[in-house]
N, C-alpha and C positions, 0 to 999 in steps of 0.2 A: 113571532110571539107578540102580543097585543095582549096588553095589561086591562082589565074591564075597569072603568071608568070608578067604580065605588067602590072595588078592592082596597080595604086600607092594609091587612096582611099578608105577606108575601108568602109563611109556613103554614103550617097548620101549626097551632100548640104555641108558637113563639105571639109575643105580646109584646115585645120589647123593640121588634122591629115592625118598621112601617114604609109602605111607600106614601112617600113626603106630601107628594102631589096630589092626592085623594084626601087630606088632612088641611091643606091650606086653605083661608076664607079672605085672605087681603089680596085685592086684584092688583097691587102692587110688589106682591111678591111672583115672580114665577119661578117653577119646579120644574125640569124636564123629566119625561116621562117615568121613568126605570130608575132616577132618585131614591135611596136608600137612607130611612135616617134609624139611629138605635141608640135607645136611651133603657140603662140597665137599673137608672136610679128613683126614675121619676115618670110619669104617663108618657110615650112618644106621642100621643095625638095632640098633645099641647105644646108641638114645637113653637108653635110663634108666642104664644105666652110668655116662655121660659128660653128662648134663647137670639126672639128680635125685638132688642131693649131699646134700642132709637131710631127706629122709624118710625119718626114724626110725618103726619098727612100733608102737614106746610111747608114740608120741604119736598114734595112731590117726589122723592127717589122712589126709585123701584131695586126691589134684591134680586137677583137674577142668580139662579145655581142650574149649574148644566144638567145635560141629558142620563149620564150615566156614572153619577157623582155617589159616595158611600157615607156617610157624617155620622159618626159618633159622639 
């Protein structure tokens, strides 16, 4: 199984989940592939908005979440 590249939902019907990795734009963050993230309160396509508060560019880190991680 092979996730298409700009699939951002995984159900049909559900909005609340996403895979993570089709959603992210910071090349210092990486997502493995089949990454699940679900936000029941708020947009989940704004995960990095609202949930990576300091990652500063000057401190060059990278957020690294595995390949078959779940996040609520």
């Amino acid at each position: 199984m092979t996730i298409p590249d700009k699939q951002i939902y995984p159900r049909t019907g559900d909005k609340e989940t996403i895979y993570l990795k089709n959603v992210i734009t910071n090349p210092n963050i990486i997502v493995g592939d089949y990454t699940m993230y679900n936000d029941s309160v708020n947009d989940p396509t704004l995960f990095e908005k609202n949930n990576v508060l300091y990652h500063y560019p000057i401190n060059q880190d990278k957020l690294i979440i595995g390949k078959f991680c779940s996040l609520t």
